[in-house]
N, C-alpha and C positions, 0 to 999 in steps of 0.2 A: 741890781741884777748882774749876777754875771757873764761873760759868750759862753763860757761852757755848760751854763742853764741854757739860753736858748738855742744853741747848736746842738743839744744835747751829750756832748760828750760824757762820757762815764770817767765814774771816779776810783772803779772798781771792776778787772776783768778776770775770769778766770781760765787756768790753764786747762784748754783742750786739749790738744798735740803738742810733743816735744819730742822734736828728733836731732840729729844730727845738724841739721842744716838751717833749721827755725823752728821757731813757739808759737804757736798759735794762739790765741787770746781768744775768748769773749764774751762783751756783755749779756748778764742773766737776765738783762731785763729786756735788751731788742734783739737778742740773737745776734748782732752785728758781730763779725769775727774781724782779727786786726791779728798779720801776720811779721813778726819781727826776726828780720833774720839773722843767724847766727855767725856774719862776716864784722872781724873788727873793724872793718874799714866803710863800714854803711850806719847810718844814724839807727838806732834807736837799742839803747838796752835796758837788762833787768837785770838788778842786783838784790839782795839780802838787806831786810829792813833793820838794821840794829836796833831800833827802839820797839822792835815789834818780832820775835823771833819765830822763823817759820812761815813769816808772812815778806812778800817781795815789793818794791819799787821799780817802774816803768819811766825812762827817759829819752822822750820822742826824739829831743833833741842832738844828744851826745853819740858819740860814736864810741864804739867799747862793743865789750863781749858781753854776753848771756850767762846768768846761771846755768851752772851745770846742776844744780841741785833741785832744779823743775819737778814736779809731778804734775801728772792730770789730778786736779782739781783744787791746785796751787792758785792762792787768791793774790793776786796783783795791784796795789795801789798805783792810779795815774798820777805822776807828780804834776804840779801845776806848770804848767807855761806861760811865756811872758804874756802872749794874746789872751791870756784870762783875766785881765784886769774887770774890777769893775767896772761896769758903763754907768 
């Protein structure tokens, strides 16, 4: 089993808002919203999936910029983190 099965993390959010200053995220299945903002100097960004076009990657970890290329209803893959090992 993995933590992000039982903490439930999602593995898939989509875009709500996108403005200027942050993206807002959230999962379609708990409503949970997760806000990333859009300073290069703060963790968490979203980039363009090249193996998947049109579709994005979320990295809780990195510090870095945000697509500019957002839309509301832009679907966002969580990439894995190290705390997801399996138990």
């Amino acid at each position: 089993m993995l933590i992000s099965e039982v903490t439930g993390q999602p593995t898939e959010l989509v875009v709500q808002k996108d403005d200027d200053k942050q993206t807002t995220l959230m999962n379609p299945k708990t409503k949970v919203t997760t806000i990333i903002p859009k300073d290069p100097n703060k963790k968490g960004t979203i980039t363009s999936d090249p193996k998947k076009p049109g579709q994005f990657v979320m990295n809780q970890e990195e510090e870095g910029k945000v697509s500019n290329t957002l839309k509301t209803g832009s679907k966002v893959q969580v990439q894995s983190q190290p705390g997801n090992a399996p138990v």
